[in-house]
Chimera marker file (.cmm) of the C-alpha trace (Angstrom):
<marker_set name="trace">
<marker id="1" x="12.598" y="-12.803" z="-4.281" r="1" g="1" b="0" radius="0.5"/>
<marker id="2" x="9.033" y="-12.297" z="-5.420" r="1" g="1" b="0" radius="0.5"/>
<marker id="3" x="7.657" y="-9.355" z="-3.301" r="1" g="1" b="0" radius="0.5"/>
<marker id="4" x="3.451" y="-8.763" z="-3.105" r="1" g="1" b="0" radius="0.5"/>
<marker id="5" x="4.173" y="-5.412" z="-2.728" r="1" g="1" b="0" radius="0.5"/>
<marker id="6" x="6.464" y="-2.515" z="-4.389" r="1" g="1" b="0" radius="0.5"/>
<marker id="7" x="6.530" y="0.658" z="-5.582" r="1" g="1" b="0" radius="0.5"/>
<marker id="8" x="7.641" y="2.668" z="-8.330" r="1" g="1" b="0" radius="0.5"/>
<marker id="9" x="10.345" y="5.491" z="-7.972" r="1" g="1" b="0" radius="0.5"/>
<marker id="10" x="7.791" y="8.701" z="-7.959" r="1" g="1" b="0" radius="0.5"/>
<marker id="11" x="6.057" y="6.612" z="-4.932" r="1" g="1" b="0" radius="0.5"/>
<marker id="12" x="8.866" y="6.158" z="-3.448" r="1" g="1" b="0" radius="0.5"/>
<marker id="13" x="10.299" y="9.277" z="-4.077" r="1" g="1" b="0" radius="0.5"/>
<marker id="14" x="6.899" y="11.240" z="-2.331" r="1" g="1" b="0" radius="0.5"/>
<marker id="15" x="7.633" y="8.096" z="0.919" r="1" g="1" b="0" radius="0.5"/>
<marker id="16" x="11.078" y="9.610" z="1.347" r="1" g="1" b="0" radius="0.5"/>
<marker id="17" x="9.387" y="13.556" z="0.986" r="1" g="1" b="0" radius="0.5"/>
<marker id="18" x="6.419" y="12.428" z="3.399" r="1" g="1" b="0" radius="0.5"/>
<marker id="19" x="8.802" y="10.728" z="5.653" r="1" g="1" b="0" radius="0.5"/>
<marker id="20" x="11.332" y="13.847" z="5.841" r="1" g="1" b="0" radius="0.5"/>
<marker id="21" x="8.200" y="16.454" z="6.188" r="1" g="1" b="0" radius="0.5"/>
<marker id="22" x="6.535" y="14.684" z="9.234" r="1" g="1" b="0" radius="0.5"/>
<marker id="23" x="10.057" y="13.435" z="11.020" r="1" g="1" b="0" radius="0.5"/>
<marker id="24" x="8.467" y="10.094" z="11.612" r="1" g="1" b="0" radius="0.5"/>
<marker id="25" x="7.793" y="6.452" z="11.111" r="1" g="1" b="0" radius="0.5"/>
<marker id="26" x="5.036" y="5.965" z="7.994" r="1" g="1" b="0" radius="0.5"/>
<marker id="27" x="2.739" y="2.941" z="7.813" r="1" g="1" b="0" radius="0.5"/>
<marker id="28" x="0.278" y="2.379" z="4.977" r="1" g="1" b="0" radius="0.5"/>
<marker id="29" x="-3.155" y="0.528" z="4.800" r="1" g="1" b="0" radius="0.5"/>
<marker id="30" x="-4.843" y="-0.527" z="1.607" r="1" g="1" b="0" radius="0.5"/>
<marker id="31" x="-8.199" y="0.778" z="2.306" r="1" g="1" b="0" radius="0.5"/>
<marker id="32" x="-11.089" y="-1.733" z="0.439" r="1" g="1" b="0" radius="0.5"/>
<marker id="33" x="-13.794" y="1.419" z="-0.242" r="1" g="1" b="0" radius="0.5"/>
<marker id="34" x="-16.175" y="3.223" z="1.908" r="1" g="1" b="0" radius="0.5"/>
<marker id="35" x="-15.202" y="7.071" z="2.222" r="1" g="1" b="0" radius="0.5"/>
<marker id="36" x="-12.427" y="7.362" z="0.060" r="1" g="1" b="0" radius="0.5"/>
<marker id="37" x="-12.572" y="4.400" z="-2.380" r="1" g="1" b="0" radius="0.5"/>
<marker id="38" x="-9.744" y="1.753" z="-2.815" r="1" g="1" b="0" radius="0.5"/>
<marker id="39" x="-6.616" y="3.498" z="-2.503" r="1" g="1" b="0" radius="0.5"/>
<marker id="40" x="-3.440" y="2.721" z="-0.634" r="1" g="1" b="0" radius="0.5"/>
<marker id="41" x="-3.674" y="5.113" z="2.622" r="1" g="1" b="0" radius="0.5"/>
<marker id="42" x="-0.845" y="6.899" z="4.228" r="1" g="1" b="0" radius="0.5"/>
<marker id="43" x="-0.272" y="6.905" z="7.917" r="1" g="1" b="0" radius="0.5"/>
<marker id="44" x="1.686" y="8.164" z="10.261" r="1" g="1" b="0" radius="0.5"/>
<marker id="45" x="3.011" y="4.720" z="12.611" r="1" g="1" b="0" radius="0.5"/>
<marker id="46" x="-0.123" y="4.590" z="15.646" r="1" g="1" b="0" radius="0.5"/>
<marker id="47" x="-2.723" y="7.134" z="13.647" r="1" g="1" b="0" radius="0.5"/>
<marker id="48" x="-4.408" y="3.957" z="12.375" r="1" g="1" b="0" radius="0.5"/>
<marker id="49" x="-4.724" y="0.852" z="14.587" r="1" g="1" b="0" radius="0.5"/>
<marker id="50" x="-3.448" y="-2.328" z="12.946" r="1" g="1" b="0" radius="0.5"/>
<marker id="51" x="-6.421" y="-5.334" z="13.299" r="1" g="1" b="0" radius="0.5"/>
<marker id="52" x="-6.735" y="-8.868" z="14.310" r="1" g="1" b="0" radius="0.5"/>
<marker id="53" x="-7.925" y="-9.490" z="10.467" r="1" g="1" b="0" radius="0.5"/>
<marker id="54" x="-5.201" y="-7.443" z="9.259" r="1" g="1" b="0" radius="0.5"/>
<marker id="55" x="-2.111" y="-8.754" z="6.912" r="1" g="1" b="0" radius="0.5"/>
<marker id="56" x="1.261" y="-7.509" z="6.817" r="1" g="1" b="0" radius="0.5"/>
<marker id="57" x="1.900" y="-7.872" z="2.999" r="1" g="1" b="0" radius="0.5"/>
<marker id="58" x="5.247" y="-6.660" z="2.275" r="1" g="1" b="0" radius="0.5"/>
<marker id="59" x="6.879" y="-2.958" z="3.280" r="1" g="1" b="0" radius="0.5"/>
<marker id="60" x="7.598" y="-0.211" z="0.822" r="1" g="1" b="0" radius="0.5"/>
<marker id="61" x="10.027" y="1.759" z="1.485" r="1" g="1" b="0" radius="0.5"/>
<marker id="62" x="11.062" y="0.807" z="4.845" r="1" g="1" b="0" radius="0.5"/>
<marker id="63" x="7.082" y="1.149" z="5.532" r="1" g="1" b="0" radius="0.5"/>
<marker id="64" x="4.482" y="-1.526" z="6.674" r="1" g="1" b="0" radius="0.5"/>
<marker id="65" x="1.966" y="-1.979" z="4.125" r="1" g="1" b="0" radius="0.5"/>
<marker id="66" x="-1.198" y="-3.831" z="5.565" r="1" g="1" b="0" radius="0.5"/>
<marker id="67" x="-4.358" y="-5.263" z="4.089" r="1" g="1" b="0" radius="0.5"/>
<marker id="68" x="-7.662" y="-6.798" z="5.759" r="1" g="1" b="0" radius="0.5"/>
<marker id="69" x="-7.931" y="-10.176" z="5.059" r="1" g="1" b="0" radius="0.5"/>
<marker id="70" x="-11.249" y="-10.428" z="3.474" r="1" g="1" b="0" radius="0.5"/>
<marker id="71" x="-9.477" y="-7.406" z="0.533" r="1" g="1" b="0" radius="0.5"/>
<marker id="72" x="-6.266" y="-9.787" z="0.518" r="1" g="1" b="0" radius="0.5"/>
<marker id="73" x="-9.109" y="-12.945" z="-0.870" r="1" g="1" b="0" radius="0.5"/>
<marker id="74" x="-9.251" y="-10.280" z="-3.767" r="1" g="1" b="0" radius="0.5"/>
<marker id="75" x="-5.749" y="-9.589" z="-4.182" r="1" g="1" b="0" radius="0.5"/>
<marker id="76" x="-4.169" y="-12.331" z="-3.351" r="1" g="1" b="0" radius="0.5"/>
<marker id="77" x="-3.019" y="-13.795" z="-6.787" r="1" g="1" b="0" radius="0.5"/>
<marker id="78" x="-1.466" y="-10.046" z="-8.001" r="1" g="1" b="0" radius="0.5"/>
<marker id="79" x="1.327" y="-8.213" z="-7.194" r="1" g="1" b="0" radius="0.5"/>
<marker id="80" x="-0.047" y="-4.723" z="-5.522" r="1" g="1" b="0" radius="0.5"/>
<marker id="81" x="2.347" y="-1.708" z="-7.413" r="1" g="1" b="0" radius="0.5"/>
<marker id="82" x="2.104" y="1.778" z="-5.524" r="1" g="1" b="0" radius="0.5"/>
<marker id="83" x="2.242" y="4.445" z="-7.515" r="1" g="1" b="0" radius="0.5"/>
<marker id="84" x="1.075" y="8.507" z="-7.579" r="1" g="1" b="0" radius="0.5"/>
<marker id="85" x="-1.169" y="9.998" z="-9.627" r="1" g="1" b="0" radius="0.5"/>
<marker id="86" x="-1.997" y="13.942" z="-9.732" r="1" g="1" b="0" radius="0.5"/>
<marker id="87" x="-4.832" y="15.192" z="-8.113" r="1" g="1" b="0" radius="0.5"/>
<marker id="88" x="-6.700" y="14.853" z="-5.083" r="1" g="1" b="0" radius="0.5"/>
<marker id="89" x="-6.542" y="11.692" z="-3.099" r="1" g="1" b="0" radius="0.5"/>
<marker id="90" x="-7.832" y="11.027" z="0.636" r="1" g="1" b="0" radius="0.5"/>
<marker id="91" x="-8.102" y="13.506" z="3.224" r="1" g="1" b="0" radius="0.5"/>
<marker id="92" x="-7.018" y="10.820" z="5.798" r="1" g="1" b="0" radius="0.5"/>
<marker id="93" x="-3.820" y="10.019" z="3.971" r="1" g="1" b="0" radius="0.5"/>
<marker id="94" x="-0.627" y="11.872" z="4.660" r="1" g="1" b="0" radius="0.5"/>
<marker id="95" x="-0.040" y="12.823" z="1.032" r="1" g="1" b="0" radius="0.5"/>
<marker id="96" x="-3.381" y="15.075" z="0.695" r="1" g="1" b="0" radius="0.5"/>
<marker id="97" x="-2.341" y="18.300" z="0.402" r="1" g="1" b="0" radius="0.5"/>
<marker id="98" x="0.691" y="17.463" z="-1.616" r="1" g="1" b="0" radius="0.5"/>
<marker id="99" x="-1.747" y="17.907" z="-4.550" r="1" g="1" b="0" radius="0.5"/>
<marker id="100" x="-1.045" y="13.487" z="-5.606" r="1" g="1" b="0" radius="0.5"/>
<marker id="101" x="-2.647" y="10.581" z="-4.328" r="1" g="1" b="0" radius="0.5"/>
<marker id="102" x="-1.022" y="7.354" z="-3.770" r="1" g="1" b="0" radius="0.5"/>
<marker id="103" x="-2.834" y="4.975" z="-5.970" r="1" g="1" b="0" radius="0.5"/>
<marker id="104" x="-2.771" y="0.772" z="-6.526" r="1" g="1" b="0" radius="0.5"/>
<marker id="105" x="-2.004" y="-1.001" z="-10.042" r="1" g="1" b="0" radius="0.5"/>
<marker id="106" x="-1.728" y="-4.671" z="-9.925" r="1" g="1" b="0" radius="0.5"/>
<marker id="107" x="0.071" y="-7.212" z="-12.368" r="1" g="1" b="0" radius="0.5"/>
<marker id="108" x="-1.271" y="-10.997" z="-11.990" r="1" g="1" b="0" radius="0.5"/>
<marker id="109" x="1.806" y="-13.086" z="-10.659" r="1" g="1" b="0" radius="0.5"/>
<marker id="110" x="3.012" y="-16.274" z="-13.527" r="1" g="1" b="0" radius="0.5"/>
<marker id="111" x="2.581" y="-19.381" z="-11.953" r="1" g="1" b="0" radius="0.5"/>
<marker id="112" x="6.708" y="-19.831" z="-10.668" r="1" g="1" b="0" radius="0.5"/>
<marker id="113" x="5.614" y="-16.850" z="-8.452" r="1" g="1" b="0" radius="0.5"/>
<marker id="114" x="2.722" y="-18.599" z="-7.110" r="1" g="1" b="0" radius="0.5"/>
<marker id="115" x="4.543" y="-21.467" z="-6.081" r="1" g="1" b="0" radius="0.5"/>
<marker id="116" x="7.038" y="-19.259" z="-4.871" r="1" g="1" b="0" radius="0.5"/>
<marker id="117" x="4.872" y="-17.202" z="-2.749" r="1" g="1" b="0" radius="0.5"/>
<marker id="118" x="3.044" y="-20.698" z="-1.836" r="1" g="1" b="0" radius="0.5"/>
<marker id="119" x="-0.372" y="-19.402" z="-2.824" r="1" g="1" b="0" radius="0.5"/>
<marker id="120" x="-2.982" y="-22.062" z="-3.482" r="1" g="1" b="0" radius="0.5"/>
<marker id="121" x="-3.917" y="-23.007" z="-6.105" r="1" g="1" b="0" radius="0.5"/>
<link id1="1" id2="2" r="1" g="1" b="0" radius="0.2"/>
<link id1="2" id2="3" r="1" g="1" b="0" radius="0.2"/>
<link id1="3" id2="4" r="1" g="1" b="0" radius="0.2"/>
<link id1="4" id2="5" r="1" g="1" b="0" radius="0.2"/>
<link id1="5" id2="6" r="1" g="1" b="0" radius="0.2"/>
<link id1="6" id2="7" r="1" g="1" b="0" radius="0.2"/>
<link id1="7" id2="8" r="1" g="1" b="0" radius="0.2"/>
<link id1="8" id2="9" r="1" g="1" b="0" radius="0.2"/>
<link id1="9" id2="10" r="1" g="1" b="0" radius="0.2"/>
<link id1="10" id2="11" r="1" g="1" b="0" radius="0.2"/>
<link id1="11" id2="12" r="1" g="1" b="0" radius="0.2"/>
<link id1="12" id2="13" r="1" g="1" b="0" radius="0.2"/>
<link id1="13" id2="14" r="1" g="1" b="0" radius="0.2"/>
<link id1="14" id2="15" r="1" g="1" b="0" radius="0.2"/>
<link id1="15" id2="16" r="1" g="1" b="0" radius="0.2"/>
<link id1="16" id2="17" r="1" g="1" b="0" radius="0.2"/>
<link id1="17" id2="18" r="1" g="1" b="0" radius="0.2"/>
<link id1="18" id2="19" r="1" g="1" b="0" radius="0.2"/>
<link id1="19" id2="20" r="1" g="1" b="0" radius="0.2"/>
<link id1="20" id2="21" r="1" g="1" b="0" radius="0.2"/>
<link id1="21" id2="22" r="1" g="1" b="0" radius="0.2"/>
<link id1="22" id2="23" r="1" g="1" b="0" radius="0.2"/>
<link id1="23" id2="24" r="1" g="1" b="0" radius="0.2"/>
<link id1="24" id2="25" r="1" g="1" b="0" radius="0.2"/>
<link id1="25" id2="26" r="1" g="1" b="0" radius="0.2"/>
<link id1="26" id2="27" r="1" g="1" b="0" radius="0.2"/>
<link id1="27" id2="28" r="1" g="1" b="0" radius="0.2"/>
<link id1="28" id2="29" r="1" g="1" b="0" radius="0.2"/>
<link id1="29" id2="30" r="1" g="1" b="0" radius="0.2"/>
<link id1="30" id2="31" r="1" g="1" b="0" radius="0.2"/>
<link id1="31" id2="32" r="1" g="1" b="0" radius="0.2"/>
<link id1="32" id2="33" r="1" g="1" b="0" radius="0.2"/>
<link id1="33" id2="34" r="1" g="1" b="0" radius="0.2"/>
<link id1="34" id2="35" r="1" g="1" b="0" radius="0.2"/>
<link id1="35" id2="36" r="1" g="1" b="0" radius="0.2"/>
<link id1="36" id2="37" r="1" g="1" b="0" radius="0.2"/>
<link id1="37" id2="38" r="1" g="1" b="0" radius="0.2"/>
<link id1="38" id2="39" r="1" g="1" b="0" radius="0.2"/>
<link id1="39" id2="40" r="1" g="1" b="0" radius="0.2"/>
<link id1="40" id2="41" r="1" g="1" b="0" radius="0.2"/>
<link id1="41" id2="42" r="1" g="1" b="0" radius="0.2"/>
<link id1="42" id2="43" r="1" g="1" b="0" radius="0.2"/>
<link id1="43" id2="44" r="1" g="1" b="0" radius="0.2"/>
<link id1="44" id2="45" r="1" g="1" b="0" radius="0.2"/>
<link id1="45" id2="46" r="1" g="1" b="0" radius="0.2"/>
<link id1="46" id2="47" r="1" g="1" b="0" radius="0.2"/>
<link id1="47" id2="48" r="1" g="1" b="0" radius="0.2"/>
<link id1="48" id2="49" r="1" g="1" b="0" radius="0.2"/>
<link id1="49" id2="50" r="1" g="1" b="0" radius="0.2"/>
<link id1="50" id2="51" r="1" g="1" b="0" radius="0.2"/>
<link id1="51" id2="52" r="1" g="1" b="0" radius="0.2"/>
<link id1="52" id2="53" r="1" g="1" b="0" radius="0.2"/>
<link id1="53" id2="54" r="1" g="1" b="0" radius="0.2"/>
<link id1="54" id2="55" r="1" g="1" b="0" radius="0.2"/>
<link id1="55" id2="56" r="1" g="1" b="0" radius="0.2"/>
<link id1="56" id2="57" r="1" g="1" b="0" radius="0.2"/>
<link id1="57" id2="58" r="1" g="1" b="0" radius="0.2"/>
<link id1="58" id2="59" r="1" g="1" b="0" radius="0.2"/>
<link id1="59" id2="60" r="1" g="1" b="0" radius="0.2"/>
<link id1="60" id2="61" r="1" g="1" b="0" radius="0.2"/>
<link id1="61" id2="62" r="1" g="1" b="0" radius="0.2"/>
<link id1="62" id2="63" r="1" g="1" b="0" radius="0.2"/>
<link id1="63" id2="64" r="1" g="1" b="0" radius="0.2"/>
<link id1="64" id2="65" r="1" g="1" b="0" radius="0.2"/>
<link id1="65" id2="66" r="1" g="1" b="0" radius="0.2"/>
<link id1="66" id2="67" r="1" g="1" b="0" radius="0.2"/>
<link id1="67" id2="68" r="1" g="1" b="0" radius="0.2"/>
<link id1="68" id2="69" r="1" g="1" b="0" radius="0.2"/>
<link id1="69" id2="70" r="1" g="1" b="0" radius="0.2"/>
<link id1="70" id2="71" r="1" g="1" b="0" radius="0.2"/>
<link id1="71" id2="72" r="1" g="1" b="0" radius="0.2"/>
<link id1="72" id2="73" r="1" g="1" b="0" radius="0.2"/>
<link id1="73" id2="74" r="1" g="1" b="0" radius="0.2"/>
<link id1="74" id2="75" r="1" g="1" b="0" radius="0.2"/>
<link id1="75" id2="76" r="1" g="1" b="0" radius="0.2"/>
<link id1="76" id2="77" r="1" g="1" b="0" radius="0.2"/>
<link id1="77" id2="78" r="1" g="1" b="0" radius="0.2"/>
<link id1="78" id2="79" r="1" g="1" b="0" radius="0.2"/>
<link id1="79" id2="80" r="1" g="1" b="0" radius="0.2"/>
<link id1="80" id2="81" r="1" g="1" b="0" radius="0.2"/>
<link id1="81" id2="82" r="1" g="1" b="0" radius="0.2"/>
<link id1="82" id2="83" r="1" g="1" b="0" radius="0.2"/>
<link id1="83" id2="84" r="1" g="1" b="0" radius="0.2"/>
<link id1="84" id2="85" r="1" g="1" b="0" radius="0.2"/>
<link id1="85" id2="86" r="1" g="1" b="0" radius="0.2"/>
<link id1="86" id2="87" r="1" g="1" b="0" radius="0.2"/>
<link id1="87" id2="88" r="1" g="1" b="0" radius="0.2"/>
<link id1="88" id2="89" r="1" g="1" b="0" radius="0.2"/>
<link id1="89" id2="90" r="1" g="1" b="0" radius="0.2"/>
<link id1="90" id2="91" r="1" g="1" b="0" radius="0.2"/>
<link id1="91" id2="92" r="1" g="1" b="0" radius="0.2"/>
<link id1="92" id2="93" r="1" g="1" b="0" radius="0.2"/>
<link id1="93" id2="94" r="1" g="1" b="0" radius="0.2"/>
<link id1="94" id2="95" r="1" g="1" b="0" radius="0.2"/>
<link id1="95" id2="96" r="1" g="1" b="0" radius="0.2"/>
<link id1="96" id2="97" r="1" g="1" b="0" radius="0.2"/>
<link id1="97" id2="98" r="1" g="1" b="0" radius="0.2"/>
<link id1="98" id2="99" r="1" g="1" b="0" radius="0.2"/>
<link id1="99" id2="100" r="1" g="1" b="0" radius="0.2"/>
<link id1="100" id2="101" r="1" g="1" b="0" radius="0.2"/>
<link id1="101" id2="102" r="1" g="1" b="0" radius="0.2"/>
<link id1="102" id2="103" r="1" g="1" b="0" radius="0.2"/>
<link id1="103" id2="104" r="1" g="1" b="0" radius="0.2"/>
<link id1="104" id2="105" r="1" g="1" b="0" radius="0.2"/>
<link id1="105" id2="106" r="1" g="1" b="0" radius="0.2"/>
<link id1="106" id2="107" r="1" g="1" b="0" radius="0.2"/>
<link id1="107" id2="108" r="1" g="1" b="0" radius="0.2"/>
<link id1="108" id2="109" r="1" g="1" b="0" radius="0.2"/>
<link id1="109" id2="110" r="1" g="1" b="0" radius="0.2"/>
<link id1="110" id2="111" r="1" g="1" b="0" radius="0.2"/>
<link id1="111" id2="112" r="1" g="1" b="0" radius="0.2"/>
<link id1="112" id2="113" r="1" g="1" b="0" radius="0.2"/>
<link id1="113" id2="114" r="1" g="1" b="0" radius="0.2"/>
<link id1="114" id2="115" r="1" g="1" b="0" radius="0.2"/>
<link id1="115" id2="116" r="1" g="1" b="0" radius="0.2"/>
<link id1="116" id2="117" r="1" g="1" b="0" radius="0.2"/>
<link id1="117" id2="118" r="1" g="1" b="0" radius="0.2"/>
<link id1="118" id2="119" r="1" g="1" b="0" radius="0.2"/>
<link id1="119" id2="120" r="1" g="1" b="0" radius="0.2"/>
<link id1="120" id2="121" r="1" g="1" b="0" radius="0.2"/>
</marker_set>
C-alpha cells in the first residue's frame, strides 16, 4: 500500500517520546511558511483547529497528519517523509524544547504509485 505520508524511525521514535511526555493524543499540520517556515508542526489533538480546506493525508504514528489544500497542489505528486533534524525548530510545535525539529523530505512517487494513489495525471 503506497502511503503519502511516513516517517523514519528517529521521527517516530521522538512521536512515541512526545506522546509519552504530554499523556495525550498528537496531531500534526504541515505548515506552508509564514512564522516558522515549511516544517511539519506538532500538536497536541484540539491546540490547532483542523479547516474546511484542510486534507487528511495519511497518519504517522497513530497521528493525523493534515495539509491545506492549496500546499497539497505542491505536494501532491511526492511522498512527504518526516524526519528530525538537530537544532531549533518551531516554538508552536510540541518538539521545541527537545533541542530537534521535525522536518519534511520528499521522494517523487514512479508512475505505478500514481495510478495507485489515483492522482491525475
Amino acid at each position: 500500500m503506497v502511503k503519502q505520508v511516513v516517517a523514519t524511525e528517529a521521527a517516530l521514535a521522538l512521536i512515541e517520546r512526545l506522546k509519552a511526555q504530554h499523556g495525550a493524543e498528537l496531531m500534526f499540520f504541515q505548515s506552508a511558511g509564514c512564522c516558522d517556515g515549511s516544517s511539519p508542526m506538532c500538536y497536541l489533538v484540539g491546540e490547532l483547529t483542523v479547516g474546511r480546506y484542510d486534507l487528511l493525508l495519511g497518519e504517522i504514528c497513530g497521528c493525523p497528519f493534515y495539509i491545506s489544500q492549496s500546499h497539497y497542489a505542491y505536494w501532491q505528486n511526492s511522498q512527504l517523509i518526516i524526519d528530525v533534524t538537530p537544532g531549533s525548530g518551531s516554538t508552536f510545535s510540541l518538539e521545541g524544547p527537545e533541542g530537534v525539529c521535525f522536518i519534511t523530505r520528499s521522494r517523487l512517487f514512479s508512475d505505478a504509485e500514481r495510478a495507485a494513489l489515483a492522482l491525475p495525471g
